[in-house]
N, CA, C and O atoms as a printed pandas DataFrame, in Angstrom:
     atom_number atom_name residue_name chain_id  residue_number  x_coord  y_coord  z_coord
0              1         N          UNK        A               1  -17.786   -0.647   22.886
1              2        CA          UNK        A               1  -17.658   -2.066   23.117
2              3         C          UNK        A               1  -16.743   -2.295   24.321
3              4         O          UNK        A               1  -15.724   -1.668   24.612
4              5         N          UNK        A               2  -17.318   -3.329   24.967
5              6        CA          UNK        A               2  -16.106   -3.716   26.320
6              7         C          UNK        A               2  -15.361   -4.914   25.963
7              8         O          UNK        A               2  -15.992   -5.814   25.409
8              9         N          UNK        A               3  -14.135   -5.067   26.187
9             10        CA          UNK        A               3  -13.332   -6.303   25.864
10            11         C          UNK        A               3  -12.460   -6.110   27.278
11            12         O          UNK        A               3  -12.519   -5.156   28.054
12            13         N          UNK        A               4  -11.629   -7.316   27.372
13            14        CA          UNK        A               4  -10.414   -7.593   27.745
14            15         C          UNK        A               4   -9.614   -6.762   27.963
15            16         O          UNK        A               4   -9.267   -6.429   26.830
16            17         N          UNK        A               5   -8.864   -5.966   28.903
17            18        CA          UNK        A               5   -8.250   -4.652   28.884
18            19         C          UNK        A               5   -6.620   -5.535   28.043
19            20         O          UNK        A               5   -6.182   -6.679   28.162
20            21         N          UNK        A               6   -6.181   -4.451   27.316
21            22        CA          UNK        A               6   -4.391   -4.743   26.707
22            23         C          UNK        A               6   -3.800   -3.854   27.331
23            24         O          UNK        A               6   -4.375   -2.867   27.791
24            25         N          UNK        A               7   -2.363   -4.118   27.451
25            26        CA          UNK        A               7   -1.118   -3.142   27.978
26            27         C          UNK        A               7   -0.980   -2.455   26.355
27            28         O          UNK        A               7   -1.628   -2.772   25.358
28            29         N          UNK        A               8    0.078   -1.432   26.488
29            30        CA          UNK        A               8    0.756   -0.769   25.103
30            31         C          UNK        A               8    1.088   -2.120   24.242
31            32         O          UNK        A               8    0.678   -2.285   23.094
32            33         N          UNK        A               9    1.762   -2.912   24.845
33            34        CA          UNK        A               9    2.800   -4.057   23.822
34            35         C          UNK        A               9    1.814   -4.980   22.985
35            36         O          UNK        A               9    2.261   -5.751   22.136
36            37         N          UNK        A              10    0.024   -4.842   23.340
37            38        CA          UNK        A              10   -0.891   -6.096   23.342
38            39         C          UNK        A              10   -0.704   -7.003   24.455
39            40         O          UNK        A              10   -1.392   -8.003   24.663
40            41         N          UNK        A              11   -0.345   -6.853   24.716
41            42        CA          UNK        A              11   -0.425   -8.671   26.234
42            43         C          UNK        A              11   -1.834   -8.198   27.183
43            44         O          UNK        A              11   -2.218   -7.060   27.451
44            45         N          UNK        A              12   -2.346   -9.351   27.514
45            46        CA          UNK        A              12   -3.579   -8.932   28.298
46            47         C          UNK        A              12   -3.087   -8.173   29.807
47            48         O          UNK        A              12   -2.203   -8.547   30.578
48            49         N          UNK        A              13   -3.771   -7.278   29.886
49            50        CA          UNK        A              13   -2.977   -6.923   31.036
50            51         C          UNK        A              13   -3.306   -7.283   32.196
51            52         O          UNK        A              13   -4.398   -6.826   32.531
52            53         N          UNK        A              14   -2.678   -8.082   33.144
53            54        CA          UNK        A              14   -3.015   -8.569   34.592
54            55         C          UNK        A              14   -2.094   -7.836   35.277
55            56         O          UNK        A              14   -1.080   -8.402   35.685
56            57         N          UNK        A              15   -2.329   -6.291   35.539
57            58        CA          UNK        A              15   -1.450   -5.744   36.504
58            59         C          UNK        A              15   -2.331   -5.802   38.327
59            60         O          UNK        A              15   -1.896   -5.615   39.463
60            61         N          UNK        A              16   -3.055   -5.990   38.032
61            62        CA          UNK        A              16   -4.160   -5.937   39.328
62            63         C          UNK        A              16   -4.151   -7.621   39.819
63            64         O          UNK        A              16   -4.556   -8.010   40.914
64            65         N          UNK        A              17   -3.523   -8.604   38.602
65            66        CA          UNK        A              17   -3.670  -10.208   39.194
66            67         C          UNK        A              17   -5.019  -10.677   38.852
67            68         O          UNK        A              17   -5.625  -11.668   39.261
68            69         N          UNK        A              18   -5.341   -9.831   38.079
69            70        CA          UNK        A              18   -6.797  -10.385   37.852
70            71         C          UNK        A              18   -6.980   -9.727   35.806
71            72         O          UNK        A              18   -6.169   -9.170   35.065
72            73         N          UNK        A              19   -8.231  -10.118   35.627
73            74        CA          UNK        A              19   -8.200   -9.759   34.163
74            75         C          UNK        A              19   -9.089   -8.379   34.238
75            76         O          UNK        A              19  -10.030   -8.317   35.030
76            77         N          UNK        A              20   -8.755   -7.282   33.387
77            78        CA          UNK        A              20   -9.623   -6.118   33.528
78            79         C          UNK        A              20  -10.024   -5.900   31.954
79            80         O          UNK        A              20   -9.384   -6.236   30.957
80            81         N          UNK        A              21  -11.526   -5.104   32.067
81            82        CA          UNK        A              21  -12.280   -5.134   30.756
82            83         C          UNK        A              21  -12.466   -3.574   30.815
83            84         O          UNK        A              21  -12.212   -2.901   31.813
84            85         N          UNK        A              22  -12.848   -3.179   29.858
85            86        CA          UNK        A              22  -12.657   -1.745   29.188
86            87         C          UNK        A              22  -13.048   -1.417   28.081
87            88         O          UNK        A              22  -13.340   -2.287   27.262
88            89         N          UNK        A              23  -13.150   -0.072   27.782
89            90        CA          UNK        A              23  -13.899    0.094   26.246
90            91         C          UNK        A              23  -12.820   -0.103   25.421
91            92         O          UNK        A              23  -11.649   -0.014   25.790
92            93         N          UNK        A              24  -13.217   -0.389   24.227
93            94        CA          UNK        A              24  -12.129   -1.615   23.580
94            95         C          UNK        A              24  -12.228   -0.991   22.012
95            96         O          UNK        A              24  -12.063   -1.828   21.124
96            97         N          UNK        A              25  -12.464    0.302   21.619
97            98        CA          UNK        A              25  -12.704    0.601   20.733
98            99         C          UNK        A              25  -11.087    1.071   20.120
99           100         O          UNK        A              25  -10.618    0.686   19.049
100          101         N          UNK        A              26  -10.538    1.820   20.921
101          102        CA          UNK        A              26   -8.828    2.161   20.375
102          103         C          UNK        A              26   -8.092    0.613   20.397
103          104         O          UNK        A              26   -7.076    0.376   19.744
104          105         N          UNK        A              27   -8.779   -0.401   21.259
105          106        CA          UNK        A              27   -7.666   -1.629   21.274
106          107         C          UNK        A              27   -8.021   -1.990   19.591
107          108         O          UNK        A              27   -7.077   -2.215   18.834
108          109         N          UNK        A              28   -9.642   -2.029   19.010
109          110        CA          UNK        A              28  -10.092   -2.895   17.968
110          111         C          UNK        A              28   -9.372   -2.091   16.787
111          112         O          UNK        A              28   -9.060   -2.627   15.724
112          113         N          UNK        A              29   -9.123   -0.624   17.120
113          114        CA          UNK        A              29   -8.682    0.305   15.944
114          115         C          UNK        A              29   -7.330   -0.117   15.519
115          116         O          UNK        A              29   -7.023   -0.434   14.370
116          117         N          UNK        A              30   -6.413   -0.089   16.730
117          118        CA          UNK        A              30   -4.761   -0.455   16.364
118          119         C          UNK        A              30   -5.163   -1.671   16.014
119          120         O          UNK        A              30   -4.758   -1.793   14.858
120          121         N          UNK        A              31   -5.686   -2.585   16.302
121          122        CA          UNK        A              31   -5.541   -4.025   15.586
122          123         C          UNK        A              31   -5.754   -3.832   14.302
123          124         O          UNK        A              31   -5.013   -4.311   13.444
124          125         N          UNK        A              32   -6.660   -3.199   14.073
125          126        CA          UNK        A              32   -7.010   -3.123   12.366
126          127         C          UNK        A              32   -6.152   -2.432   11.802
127          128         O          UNK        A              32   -5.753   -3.053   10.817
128          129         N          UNK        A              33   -5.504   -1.177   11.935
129          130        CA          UNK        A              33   -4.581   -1.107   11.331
130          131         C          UNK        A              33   -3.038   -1.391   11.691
131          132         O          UNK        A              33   -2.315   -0.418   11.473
132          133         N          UNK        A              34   -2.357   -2.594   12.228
133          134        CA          UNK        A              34   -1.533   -3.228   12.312
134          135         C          UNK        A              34   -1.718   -4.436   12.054
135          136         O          UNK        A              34   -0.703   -5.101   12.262
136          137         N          UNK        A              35   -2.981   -5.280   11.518
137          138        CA          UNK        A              35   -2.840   -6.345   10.583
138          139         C          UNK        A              35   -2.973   -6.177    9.280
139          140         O          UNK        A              35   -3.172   -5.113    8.694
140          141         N          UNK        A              36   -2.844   -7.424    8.749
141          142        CA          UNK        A              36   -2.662   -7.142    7.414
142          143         C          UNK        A              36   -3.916   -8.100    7.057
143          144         O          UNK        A              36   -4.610   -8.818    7.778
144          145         N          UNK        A              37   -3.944   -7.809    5.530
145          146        CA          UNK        A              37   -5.214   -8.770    4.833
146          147         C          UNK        A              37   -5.270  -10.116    5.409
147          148         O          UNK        A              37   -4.074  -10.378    5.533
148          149         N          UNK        A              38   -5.901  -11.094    5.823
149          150        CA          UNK        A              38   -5.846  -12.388    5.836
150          151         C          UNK        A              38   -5.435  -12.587    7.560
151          152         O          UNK        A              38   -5.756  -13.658    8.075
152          153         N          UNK        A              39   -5.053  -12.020    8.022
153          154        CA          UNK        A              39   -4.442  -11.983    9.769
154          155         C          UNK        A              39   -5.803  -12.486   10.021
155          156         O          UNK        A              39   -5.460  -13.658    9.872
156          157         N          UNK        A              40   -7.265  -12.596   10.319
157          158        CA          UNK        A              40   -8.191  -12.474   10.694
158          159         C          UNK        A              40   -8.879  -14.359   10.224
159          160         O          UNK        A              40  -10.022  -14.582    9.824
160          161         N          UNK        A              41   -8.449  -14.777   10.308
161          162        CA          UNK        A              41   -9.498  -16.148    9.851
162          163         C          UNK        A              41  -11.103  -16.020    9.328
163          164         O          UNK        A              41  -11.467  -16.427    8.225
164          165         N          UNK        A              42  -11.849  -15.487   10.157
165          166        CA          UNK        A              42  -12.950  -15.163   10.490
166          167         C          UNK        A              42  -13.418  -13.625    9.227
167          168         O          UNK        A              42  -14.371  -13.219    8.561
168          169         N          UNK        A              43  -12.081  -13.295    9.531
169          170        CA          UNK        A              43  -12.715  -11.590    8.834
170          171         C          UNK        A              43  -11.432  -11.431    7.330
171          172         O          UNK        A              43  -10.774  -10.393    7.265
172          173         N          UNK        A              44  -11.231  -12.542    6.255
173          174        CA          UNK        A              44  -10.054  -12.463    6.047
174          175         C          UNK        A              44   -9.274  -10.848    4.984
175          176         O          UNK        A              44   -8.179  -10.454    4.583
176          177         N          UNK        A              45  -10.625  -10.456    4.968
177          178        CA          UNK        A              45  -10.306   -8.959    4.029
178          179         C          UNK        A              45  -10.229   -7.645    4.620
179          180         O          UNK        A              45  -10.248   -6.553    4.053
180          181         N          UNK        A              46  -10.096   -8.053    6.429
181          182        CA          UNK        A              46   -9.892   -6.765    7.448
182          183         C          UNK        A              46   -8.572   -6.533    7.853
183          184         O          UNK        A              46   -7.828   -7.392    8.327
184          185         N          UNK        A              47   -8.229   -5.080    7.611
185          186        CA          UNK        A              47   -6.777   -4.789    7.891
186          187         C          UNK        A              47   -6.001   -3.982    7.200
187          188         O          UNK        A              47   -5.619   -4.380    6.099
188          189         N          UNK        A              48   -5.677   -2.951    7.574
189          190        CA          UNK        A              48   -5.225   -1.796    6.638
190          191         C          UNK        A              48   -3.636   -2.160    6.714
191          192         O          UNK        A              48   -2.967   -1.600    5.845
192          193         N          UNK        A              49   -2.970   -2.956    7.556
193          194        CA          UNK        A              49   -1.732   -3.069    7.037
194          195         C          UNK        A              49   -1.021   -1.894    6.962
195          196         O          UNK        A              49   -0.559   -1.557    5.872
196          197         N          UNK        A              50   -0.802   -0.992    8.264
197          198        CA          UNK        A              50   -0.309    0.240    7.915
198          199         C          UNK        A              50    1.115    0.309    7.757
199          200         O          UNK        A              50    1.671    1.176    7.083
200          201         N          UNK        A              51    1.819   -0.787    8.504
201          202        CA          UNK        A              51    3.490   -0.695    7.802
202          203         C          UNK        A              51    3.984   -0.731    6.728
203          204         O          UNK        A              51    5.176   -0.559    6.477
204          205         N          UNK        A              52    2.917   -1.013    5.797
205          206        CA          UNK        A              52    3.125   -0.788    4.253
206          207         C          UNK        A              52    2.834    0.252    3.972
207          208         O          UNK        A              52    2.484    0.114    2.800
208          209         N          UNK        A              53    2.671    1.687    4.323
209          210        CA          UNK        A              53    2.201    2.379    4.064
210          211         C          UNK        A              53    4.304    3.224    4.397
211          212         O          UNK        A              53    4.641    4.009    3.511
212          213         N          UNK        A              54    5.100    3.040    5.251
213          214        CA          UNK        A              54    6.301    3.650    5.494
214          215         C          UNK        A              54    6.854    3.815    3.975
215          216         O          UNK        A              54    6.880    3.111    2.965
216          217         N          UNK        A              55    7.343    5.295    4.398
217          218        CA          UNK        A              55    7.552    6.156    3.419
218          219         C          UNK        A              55    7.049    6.255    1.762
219          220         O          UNK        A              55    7.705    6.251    0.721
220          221         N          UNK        A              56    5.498    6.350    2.045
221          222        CA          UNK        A              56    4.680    6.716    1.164
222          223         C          UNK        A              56    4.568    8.483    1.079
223          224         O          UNK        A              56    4.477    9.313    1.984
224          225         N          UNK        A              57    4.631    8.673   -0.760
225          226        CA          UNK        A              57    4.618    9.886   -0.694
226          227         C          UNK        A              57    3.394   10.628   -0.147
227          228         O          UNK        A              57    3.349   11.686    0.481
228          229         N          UNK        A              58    2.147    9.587   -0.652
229          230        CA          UNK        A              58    0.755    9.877   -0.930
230          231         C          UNK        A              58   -0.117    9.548    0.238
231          232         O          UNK        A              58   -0.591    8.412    0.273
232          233         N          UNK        A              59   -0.392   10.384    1.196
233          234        CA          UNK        A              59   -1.077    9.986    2.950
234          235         C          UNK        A              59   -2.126    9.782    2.359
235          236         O          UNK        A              59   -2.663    8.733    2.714
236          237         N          UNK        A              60   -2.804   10.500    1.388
237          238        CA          UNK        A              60   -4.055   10.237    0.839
238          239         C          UNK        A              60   -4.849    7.926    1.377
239          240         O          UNK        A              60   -5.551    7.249    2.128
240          241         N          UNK        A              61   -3.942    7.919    0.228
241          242        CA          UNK        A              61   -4.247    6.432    0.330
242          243         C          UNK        A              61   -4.683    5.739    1.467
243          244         O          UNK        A              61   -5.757    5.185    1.701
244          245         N          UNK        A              62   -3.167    5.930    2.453
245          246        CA          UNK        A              62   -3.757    5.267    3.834
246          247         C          UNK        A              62   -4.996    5.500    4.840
247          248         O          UNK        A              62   -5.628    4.830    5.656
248          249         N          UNK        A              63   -4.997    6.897    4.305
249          250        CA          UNK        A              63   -6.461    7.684    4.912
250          251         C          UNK        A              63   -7.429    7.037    4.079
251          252         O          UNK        A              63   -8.083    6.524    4.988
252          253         N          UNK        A              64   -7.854    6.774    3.315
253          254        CA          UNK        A              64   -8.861    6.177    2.621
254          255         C          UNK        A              64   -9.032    4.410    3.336
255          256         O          UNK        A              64   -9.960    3.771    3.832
256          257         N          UNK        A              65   -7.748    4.174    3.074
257          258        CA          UNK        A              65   -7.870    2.476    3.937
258          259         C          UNK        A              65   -8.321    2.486    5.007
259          260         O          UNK        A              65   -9.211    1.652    5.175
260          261         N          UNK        A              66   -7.835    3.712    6.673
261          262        CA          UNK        A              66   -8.460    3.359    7.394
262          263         C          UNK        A              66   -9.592    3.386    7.256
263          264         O          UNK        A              66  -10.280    2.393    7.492
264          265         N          UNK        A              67  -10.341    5.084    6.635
265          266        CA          UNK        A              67  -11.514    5.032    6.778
266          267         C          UNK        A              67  -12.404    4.121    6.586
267          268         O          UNK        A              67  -13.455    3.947    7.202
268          269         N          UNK        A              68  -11.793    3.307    5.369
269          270        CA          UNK        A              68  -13.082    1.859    4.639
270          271         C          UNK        A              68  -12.515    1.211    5.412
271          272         O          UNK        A              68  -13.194    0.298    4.941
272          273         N          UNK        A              69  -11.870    0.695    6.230
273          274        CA          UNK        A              69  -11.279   -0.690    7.340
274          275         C          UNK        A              69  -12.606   -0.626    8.630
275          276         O          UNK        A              69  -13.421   -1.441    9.062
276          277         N          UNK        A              70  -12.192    1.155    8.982
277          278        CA          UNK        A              70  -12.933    0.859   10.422
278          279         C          UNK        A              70  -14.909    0.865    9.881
279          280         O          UNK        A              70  -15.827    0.382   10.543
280          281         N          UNK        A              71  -15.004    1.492    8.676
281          282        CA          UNK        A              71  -16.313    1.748    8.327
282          283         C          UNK        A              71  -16.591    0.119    8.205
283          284         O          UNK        A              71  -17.115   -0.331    9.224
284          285         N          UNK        A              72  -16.416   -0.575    7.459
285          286        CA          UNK        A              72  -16.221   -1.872    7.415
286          287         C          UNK        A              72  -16.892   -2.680    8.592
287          288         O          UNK        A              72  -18.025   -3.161    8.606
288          289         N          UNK        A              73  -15.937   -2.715    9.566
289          290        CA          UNK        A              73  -16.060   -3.233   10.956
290          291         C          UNK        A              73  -17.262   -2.729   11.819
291          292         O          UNK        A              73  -17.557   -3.195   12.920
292          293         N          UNK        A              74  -18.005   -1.579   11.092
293          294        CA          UNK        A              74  -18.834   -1.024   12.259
294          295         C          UNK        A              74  -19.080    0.402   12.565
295          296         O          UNK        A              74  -20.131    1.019   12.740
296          297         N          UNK        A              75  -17.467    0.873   12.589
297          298        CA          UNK        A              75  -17.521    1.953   13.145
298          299         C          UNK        A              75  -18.426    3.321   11.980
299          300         O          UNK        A              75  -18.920    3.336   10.853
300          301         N          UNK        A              76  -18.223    4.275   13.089
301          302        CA          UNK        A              76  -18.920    6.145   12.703
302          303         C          UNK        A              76  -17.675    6.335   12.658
303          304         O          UNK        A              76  -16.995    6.010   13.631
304          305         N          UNK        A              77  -16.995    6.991   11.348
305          306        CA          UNK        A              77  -15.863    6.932   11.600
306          307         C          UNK        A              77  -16.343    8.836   10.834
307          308         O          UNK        A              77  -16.783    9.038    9.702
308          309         N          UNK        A              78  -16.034    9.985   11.991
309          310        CA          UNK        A              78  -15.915   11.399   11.513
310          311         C          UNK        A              78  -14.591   12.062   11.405
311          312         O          UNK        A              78  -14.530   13.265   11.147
312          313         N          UNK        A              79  -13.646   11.422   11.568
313          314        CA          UNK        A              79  -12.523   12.428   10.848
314          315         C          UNK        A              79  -11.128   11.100   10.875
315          316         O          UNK        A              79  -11.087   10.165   11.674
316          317         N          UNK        A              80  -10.152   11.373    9.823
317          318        CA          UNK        A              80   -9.066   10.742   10.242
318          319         C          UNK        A              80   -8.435   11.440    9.303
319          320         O          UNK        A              80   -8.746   11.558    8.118
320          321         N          UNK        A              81   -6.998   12.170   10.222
321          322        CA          UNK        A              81   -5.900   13.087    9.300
322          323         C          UNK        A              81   -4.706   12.509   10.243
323          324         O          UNK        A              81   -4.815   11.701   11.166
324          325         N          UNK        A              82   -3.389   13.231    9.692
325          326        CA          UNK        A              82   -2.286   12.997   10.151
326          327         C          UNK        A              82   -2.127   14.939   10.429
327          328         O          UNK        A              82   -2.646   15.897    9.857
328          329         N          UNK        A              83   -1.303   14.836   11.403
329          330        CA          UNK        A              83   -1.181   16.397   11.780
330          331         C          UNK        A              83    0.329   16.587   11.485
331          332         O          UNK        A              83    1.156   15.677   11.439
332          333         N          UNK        A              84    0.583   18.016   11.275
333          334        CA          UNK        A              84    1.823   18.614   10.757
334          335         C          UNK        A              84    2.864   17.808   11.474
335          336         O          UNK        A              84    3.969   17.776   10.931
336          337         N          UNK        A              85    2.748   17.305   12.332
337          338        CA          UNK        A              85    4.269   16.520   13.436
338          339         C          UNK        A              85    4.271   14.999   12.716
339          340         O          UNK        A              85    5.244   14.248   12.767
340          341         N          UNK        A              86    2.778   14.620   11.911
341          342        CA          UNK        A              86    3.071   12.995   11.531
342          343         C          UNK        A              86    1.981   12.479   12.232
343          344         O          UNK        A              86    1.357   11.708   11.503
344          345         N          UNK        A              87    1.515   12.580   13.293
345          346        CA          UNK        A              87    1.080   11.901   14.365
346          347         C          UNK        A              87   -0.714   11.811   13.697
347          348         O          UNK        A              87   -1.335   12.843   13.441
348          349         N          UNK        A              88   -1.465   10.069   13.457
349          350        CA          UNK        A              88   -2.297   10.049   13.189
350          351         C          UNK        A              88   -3.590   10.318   14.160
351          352         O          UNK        A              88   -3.659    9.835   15.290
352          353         N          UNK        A              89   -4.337   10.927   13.736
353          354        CA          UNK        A              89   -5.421   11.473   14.651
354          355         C          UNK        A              89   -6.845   10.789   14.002
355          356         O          UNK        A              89   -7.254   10.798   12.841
356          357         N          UNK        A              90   -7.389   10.231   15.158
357          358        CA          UNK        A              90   -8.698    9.136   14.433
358          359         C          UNK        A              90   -9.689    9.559   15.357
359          360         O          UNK        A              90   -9.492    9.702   16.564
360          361         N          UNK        A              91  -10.976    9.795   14.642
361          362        CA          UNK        A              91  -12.377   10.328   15.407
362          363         C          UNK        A              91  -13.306    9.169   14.916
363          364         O          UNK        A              91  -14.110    9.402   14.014
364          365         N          UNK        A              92  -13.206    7.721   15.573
365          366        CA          UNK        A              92  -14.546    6.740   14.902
366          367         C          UNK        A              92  -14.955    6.014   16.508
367          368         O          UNK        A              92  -14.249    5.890   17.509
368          369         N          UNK        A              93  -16.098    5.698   16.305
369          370        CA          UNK        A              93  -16.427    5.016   17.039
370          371         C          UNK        A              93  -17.491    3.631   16.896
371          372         O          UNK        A              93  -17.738    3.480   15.700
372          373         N          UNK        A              94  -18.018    2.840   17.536
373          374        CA          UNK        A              94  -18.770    2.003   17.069
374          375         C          UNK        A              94  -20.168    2.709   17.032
375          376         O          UNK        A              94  -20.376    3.660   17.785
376          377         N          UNK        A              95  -21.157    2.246   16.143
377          378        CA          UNK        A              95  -22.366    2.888   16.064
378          379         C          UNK        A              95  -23.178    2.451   17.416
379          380         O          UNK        A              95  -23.918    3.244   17.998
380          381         N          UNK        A              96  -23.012    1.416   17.751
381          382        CA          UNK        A              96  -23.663    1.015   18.984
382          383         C          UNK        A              96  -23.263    1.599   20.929
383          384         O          UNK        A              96  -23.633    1.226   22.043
384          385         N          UNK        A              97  -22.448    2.535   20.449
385          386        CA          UNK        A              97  -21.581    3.021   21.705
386          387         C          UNK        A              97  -22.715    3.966   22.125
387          388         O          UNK        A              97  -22.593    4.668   23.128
């Protein structure tokens, strides 16, 4: 999917003075999991809400949320783990890509 390019922080990014568009599939992923239920008007049961997930014993869980969040929305979603350092690792994409 192409959208609106974002900086790291979310702000649209106009570093060029102009608006830039881009594949928009990692922008749509962090959104989904950094909102929470109801954030969405339109979509009000999308959102894994992952800051609720800090210092959970059980990774299990949150791995299950993304997977049904991004499956949800669209995506082929083939792998999502957290690796020995913490750091989440996500393999989805939209079916239409």
């Amino acid at each position: 999917m192409t959208d609106i390019k974002h900086t790291e922080d979310g702000d649209i990014d106009l570093s060029n003075r102009d608006l830039q568009y881009t594949n928009s599939d990692e922008q749509h992923q962090k959104d989904i999991l950094l909102s929470q239920k109801g954030y969405y008007k339109e979509h009000p049961e999308l959102g894994v809400g992952i800051a609720d997930y800090t210092n959970e014993t059980d990774p299990e869980a949150l791995l299950r949320s993304i997977k049904k969040e991004f499956s949800t929305d669209g995506m082929k979603v083939s792998r999502v783990t957290i690796t020995a350092t913490g750091d989440l690792e996500i393999n989805a994409r939209y079916e239409d890509d």
